[in-house]
C-alpha positions in Angstrom: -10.7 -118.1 51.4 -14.1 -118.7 51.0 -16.6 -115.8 51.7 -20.0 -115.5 53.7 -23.6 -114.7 51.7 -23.4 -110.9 53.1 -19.8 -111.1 51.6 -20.8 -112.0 48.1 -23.7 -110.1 48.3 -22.0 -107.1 48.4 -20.0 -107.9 45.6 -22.8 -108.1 43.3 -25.0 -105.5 41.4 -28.2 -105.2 44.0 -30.4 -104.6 41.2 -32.8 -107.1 42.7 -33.8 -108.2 38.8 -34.5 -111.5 39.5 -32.9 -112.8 36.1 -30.6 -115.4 38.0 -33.8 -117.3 39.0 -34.1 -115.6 42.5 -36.3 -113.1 43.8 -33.0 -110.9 45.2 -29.3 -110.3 44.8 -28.8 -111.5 48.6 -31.1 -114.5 48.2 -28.5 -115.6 45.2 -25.6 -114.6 47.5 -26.5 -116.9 49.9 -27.4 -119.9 47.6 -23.6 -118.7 45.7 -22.1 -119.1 49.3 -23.9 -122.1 50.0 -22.3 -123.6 46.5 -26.1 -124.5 45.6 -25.7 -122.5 42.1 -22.9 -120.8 39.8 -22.0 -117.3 39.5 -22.5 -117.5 35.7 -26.1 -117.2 36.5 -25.6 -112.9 37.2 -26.0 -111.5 33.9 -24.7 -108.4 35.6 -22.1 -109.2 38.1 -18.7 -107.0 36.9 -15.3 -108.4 35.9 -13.3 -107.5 38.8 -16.4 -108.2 41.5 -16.1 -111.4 39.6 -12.5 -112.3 40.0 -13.0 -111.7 43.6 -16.0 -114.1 43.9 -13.9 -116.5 42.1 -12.9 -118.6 44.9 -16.6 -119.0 46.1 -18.5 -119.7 43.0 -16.2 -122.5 42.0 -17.6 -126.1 43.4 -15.8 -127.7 46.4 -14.4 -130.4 44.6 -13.0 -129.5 41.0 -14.0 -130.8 37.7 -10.8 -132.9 36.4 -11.3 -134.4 33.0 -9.0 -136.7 31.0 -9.8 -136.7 27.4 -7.9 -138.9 24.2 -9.0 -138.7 20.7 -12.3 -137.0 21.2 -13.2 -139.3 24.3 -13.4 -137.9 27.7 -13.6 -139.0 31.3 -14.5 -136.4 33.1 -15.3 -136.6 37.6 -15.4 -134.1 40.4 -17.5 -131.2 40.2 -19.5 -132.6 43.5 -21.5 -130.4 46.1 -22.9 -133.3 48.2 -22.2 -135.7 50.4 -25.2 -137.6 49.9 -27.6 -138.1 46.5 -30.7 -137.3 48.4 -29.4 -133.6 49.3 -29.2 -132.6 45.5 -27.7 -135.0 43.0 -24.3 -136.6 42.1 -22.8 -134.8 38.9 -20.0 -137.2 37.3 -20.0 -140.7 37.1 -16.9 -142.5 38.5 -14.9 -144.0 36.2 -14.0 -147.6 35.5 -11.1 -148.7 33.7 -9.5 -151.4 33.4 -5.7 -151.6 34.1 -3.0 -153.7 31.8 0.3 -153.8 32.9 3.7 -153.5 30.9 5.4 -157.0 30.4 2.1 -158.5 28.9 1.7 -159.7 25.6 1.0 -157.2 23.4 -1.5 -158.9 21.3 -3.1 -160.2 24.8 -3.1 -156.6 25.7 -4.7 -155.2 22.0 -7.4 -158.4 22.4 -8.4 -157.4 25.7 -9.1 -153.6 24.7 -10.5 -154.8 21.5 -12.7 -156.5 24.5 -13.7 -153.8 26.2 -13.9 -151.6 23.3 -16.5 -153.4 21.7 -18.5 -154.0 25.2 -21.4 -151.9 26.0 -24.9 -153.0 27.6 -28.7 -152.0 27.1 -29.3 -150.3 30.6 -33.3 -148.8 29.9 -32.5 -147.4 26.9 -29.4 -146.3 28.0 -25.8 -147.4 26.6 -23.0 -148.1 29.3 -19.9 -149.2 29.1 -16.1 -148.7 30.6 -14.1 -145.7 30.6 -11.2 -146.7 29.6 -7.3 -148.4 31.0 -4.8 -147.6 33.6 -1.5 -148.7 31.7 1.0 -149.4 34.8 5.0 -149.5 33.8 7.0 -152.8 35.3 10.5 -150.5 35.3 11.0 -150.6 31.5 10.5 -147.5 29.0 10.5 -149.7 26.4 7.9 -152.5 27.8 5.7 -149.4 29.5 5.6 -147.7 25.3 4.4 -151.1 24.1 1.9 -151.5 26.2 0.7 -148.0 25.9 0.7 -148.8 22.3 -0.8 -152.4 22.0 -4.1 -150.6 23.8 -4.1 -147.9 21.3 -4.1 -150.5 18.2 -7.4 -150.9 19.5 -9.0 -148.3 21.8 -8.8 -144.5 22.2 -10.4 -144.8 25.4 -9.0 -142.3 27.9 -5.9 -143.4 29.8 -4.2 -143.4 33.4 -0.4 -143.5 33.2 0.9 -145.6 36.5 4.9 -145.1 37.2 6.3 -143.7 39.8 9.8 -142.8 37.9 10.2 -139.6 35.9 11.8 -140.5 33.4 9.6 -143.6 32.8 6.2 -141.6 33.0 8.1 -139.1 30.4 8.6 -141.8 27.8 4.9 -142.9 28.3 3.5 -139.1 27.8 5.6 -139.0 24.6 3.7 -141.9 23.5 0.3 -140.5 23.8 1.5 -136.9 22.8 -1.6 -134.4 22.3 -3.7 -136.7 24.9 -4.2 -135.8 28.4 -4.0 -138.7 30.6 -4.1 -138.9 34.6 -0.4 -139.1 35.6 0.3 -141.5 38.6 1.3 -140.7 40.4 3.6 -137.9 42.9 4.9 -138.8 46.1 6.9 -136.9 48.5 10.0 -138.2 46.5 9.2 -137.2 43.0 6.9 -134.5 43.0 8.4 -132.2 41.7 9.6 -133.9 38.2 5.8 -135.2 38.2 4.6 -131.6 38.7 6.9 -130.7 35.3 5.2 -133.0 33.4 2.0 -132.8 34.1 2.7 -128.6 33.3 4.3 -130.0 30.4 1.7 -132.0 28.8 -2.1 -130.3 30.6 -2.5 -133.4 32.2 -4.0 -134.4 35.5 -1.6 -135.1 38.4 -2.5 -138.2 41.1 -0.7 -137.6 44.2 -0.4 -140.6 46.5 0.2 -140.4 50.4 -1.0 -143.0 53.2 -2.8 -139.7 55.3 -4.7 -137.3 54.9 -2.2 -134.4 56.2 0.6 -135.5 53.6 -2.0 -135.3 50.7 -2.6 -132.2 51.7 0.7 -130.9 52.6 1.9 -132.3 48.9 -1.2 -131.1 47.2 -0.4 -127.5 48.4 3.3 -127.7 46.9 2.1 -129.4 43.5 -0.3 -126.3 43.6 2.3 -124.4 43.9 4.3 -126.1 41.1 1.4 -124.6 38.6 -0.4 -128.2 38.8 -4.6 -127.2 39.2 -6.0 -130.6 38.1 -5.2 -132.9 40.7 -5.9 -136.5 41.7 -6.2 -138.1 45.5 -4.8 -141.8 46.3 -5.2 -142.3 49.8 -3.2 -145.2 49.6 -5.6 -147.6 51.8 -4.4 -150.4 53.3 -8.1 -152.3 53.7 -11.9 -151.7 52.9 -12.7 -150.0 56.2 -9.5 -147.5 55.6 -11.1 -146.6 51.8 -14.4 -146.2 53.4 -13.0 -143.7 56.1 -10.7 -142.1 54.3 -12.8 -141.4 51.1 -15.3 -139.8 53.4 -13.4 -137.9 55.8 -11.6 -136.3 52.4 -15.5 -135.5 50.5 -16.5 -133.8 54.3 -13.5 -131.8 54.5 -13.9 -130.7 51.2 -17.5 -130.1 51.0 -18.3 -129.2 54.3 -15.4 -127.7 55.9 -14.5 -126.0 52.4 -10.8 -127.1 53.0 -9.2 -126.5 49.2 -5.9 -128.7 49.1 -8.5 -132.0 49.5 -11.0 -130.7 47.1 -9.9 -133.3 44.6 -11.4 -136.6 43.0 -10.3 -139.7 44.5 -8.8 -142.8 42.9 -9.2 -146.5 43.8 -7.3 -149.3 43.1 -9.7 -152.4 44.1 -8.3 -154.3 41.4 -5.3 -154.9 44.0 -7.4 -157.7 46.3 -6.3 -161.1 46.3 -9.3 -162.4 44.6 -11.9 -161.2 42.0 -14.8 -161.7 45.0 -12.8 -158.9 46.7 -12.2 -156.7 44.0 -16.1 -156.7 43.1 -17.1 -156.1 46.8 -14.1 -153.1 46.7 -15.1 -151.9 43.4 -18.4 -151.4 44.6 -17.9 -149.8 48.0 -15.7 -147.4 45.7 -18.8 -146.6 43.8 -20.2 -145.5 46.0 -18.4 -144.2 48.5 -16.4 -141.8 46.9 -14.2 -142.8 44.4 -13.8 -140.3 41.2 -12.0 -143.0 39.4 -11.8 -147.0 39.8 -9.0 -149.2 38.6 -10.0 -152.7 37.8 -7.5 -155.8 37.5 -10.4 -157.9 35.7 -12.3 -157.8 32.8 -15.7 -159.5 32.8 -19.0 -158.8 31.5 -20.9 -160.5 34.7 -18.3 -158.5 37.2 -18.9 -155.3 34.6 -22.2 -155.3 34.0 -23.7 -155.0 38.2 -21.1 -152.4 38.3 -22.5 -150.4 35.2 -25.6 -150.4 36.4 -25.0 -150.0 40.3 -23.0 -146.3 39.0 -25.6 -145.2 36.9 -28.1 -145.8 39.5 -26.3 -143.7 41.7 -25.2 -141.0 39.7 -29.1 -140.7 38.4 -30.8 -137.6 39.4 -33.2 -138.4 42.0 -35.3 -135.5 41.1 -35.6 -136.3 37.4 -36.6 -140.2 36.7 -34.5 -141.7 33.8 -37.3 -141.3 30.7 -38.2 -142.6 27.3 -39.0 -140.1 24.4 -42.7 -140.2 23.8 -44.4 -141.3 20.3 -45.6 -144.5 19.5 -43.3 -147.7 19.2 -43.6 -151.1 16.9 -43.2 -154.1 18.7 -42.8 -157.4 16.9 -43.5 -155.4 13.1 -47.5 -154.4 13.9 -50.0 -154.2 11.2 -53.4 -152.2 10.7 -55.1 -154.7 12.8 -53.1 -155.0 16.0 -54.0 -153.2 19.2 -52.4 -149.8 20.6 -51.2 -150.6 24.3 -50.5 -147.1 26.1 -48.2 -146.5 29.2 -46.2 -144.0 30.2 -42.3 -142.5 29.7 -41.0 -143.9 32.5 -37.9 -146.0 31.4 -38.7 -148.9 34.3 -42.4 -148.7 32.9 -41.7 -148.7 29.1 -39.4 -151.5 29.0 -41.3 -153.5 31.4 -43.9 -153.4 28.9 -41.7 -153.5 25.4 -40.6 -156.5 27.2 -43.2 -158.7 27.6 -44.7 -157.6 24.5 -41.4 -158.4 22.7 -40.9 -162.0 24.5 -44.2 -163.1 23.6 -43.7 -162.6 19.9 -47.2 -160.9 19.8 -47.1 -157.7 17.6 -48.7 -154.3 18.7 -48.3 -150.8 18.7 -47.0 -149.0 21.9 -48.3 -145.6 22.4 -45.8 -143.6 25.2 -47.7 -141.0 26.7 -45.7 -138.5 28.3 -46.1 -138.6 31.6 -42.9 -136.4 33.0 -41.1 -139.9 33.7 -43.5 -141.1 36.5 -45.0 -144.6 36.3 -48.4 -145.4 35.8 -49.7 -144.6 39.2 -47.9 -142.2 40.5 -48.4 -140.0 36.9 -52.1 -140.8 37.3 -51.7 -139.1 41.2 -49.8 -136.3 40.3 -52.2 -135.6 37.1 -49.8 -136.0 34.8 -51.3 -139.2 33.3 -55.2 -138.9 32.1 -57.3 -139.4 29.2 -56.8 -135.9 27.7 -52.6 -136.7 27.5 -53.8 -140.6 26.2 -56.0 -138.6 23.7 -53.3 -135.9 22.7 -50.7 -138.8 22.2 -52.8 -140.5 19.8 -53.7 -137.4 18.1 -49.8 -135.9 18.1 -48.2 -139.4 16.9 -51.2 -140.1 14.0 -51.8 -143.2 15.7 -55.4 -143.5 13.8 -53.6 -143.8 10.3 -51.6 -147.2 11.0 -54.7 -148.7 12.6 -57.5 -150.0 11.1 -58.7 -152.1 14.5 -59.2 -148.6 16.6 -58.7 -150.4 20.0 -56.6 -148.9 22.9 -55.5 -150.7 26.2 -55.3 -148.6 29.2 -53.2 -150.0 32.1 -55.1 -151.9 34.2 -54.2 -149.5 37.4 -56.3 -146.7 35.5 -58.9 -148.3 34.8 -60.9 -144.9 36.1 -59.9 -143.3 33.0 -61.9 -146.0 30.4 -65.1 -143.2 30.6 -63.3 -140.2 30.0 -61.1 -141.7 27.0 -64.3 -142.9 25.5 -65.4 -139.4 25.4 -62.1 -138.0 24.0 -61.6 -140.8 21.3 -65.2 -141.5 20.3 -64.2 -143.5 17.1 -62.0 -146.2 19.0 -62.6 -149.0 21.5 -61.2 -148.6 24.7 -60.1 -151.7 26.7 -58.9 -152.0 29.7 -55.9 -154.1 30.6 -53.9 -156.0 33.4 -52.6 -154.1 36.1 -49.2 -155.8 35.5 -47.2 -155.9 32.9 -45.9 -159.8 32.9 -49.8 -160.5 32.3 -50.2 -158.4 29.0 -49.0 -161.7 26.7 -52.0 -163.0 28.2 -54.4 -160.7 27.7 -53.5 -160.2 24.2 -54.0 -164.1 23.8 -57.3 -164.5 25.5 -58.8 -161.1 25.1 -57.8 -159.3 22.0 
């Protein structure tokens, strides 16, 4: 059972030392209760005060990873209902499923497919997690397929049978992996529980309420299963939404244990691929730890790519570039140094439209904490002393010969003051956006 802040607090040292980041022991006991930050954080917290805070340092929702060759997948860990509140911690998964009976060179192109696939998100590369593998009622036919994906993937995988003795022969395929097992029901959970002990892998458990996944998760708990899986089972889009979210509020809110689980999603089993996108995405983002796809496409994969990772992005620390300058289009000594800042959006706004206009020039990235132009320039994170620093840090002055810098044309202000800090170079100011820098580099420079 989980305990209160005065609970915890008396559990810990009382040294008041203020090395866990907080000015006293009850001030972390309350934060520890209010699963806001781990217990690992006590340097001096003793073993057996420890075991006992066990229960209330670990997250609502537990970590379950599935890992194959080196890859994992790894989902849960949340403490919030809502991004805004903190952040998200694990992205959901996609996969992909393939389904026993098919080809096995259509199933080995397909993950040669989505092996291979992977898109430029603002400097950041995304791709799919992996395949859910589901059996048709043959061993044989459910090996094979298992087998035709690893010819060409070592993605992580999710097992789907039902039968025992199936999912056993499936398991012995991928021997040394740890796959998510799907899934236990009421019928077979106990053989499911054995091989999921068997082989440390994650256990899905599948019921159409919320009461029977609980009642089940509790016995497959029981069984010696920790790492453990939730399928709703929901018969339509407005059952997934309430579902998902009454399971993440019981868990996170009303601390209630046997649902504090990932949750899995099937969206891949609507009629239609306009469906499954519309599922897929509701899925994203409301709650699903892992989503199973029926169909592979880059223009249905990439929104979704880049719908996750726009969710699961810390909203208190904007996606950034590394600072330094950057050649665009192979500069020489007489092309001009165009600075902005490390905001991703920012940065490849500008590489951008430097890069489609085929105009070469030197891009110096200031760093500005990953805030655009304006907003870096309010804070004070963005002025002609960093501009000045950047150039001095990067030795931009050695690859020029033509010393002339464009400032943003949203800071112009700062045209004076640069002048003062870099009184060797020519400061000019530029447009205000970036889709008019080809321009100005045409008619200006």
């Amino acid at each position: 059972m989980a305990l209160s802040g005065i609970q915890i607090y008396k559990l810990l040292p009382q040294t008041n030392c203020k090395e866990c980041g907080f000015p006293t022991c009850l001030a972390f006991a309350m934060k520890l209760a209010a699963k806001q930050v781990e217990l690992d954080l006590c340097p001096y917290v003793e073993a057996e005060a420890k075991a006992q805070l066990a229960e209330s340092a670990a997250p609502p929702m537990r970590l379950v990873t599935l890992k194959a060759n080196g890859n994992e997948v790894a989902v849960g860990n949340e403490t919030v209902l809502f991004r805004h509140e903190k952040r998200f911690v694990n992205l959901p998964g996609l996969f992909v499923r393939v389904k026993a009976g098919t080809a096995a060179g259509d199933i080995s192109t397909l993950a040669g497919e989505i092996e291979k696939y992977t898109v430029d998100y603002v400097g950041m590369e995304l791709g799919l997690d992996g395949f859910a593998v589901e059996a048709n009622g043959d061993s044989a036919a459910f090996v094979g397929a298992i087998e035709a994906v690893r010819s060409a993937s070592h993605k992580p995988l999710v097992l789907i049978s039902t039968d025992p003795a199936i999912m056993a022969e499936g398991l012995r395929a991928v021997d040394g992996e740890a796959p998510l097992i799907y899934g236990a029901n009421a019928d077979n959970w106990e053989a499911m529980a054995d091989l999921a002990k068997q082989h440390k892998a994650p256990l899905a458990i599948i019921a159409s309420t919320i009461g029977e996944l609980a009642d089940l998760t509790e016995k497959v708990k029981g069984a010696g299963v920790d790492d453990l899986v939730l399928d709703p089972s929901p018969p339509d889009m407005t059952s997934a939404l309430a579902l998902n979210t009454q399971i993440w509020r019981l868990a996170l809110k009303q601390n209630e244990r046997s649902l504090g689980y990932p949750v899995i999603a099937f969206p891949g089993n609507a009629s239609d691929v306009a469906t499954e996108t519309v599922l897929a995405t509701q899925a994203i983002a409301k709650y699903a730890g892992f989503v199973v796809l029926d169909t592979f496409a880059p223009e249905l994969a990439y929104p979704l790519l880049v719908l996750r990772q726009n969710i699961y992005t810390d909203p208190q620390k904007p996606i950034q570039v590394q600072p330094g300058i950057y050649e665009i289009n192979d500069p020489g000594p007489e092309d001009p140094v165009l600075v902005t800042t490390n905001f991703s959006i920012t940065y490849f706004s500008v590489a951008n439209e430097v890069d489609g206009s085929g105009l070469p020039a030197w891009l110096l990235v200031a760093d500005a904490e990953g805030m655009s132009v304006l907003t870096a320039w309010a804070a004070g994170k963005f002025d002609a002393e960093r501009i000045a620093k950047g150039v001095k840090e990067y030795d931009v002055a050695s690859k020029v010969t033509n010393k002339t810098i464009v400032l943003p044309g949203h800071v112009a202000v700062l045209s004076g003051e640069l002048e003062e800090e870099l009184p060797d170079w020519t400061v000019r100011v530029g447009p205000r956006e970036a889709v008019d820098i080809p321009g100005f580099m045409k008619d200006v420079l």
